[in-house]
C-alpha positions as CSV (number, residue, x, y, z in Angstrom):
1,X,117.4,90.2,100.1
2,X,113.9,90.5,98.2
3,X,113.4,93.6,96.6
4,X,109.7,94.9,95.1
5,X,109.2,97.1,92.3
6,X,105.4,98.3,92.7
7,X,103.9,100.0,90.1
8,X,100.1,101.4,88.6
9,X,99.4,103.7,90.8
10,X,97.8,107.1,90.3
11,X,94.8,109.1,90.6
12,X,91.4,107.7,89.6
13,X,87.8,108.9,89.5
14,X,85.1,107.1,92.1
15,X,84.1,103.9,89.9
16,X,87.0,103.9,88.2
17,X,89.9,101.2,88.1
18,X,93.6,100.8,88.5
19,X,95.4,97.8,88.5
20,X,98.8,97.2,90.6
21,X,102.0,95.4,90.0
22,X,104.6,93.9,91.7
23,X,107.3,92.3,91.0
24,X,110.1,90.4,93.1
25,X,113.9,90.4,92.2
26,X,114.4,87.2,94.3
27,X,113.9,83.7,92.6
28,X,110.4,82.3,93.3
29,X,111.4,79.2,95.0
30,X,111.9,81.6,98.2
31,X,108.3,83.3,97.6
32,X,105.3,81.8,98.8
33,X,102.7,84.3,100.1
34,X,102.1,87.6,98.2
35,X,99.6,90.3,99.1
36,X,98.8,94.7,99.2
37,X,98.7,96.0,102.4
38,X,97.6,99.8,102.2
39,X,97.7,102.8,104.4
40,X,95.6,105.8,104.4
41,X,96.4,109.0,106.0
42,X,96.1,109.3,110.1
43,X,95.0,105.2,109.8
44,X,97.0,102.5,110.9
45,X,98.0,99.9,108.1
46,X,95.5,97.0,106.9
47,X,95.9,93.9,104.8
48,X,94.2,94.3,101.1
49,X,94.8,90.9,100.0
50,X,96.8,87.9,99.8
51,X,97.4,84.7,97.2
52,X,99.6,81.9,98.1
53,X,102.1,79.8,95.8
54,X,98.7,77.1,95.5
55,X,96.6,80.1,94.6
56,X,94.5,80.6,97.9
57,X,93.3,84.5,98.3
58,X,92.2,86.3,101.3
59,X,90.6,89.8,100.5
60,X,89.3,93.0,103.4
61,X,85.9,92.7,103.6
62,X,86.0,96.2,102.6
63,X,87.3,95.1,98.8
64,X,85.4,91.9,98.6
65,X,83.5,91.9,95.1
66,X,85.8,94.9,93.9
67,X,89.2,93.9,94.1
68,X,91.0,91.0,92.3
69,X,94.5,89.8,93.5
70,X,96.2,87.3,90.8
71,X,100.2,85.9,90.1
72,X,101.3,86.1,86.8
73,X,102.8,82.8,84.9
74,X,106.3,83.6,86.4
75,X,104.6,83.5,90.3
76,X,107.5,86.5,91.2
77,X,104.5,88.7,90.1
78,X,101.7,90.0,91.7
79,X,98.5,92.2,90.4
80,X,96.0,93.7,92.2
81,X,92.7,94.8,89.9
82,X,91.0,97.4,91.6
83,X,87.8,98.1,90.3
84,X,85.0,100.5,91.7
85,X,86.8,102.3,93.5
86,X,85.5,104.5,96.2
87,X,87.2,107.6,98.0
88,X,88.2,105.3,100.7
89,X,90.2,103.5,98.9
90,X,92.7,106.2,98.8
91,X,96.2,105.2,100.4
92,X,99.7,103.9,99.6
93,X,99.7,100.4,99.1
94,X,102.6,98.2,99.5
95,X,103.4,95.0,98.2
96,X,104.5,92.5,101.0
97,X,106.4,88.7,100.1
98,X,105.8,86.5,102.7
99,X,104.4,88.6,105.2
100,X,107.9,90.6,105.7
101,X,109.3,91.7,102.7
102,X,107.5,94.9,102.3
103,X,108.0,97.2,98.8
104,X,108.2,100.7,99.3
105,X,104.4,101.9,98.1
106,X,102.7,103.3,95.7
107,X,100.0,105.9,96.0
108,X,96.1,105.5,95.2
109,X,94.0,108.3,95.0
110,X,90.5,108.1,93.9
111,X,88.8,111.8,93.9
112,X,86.7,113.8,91.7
């Protein structure tokens, strides 16, 4: 059983920047994809990004150019560098290990 410890949430002023963790309990010979999903109120859920164990990424269109996903040197860890962030951005984001391990989500909000 994989379990995810998200953190670096909070709230955040449009433009500003917050950057996520996660980490994964389980060994990383078992982990291969990483990636946020996020889900804003009344919307259905939507893939953020990804990075694979080679280092392949996959970003939203909507956080292309603004958003950085990275693995840190232990590849159980995974960031998320959000930067400009706009009012839409707002939403819990989850952490997700190969595509169905899901952490339990930490909120975004970016307001004024």
């Amino acid at each position: 059983q994989v379990q995810l410890v998200e953190s670096g949430g909070g709230l955040v002023q449009p433009g500003g920047s917050l950057r996520l963790s996660c980490t994964a309990s389980r060994s990383i010979f078992s982990i291969n994809t990483m990636g946020w999903h996020r889900q804003a109120p009344g919307k259905q859920r939507e893939l953020v990004a990804t990075i694979t164990s080679g280092g392949g990424t996959n970003y939203a269109d909507s956080v292309k150019g603004r958003f950085t996903i990275s693995r840190g040197n232990a590849k159980n860890t995974v960031y998320l560098q959000m930067n400009s962030l706009k009012p839409e951005d707002t939403a819990v984001y989850y952490c997700v290990v190969n595509g169905i391990y899901w952490g339990q989500g930490t909120q975004v909000t970016v307001s004024s």
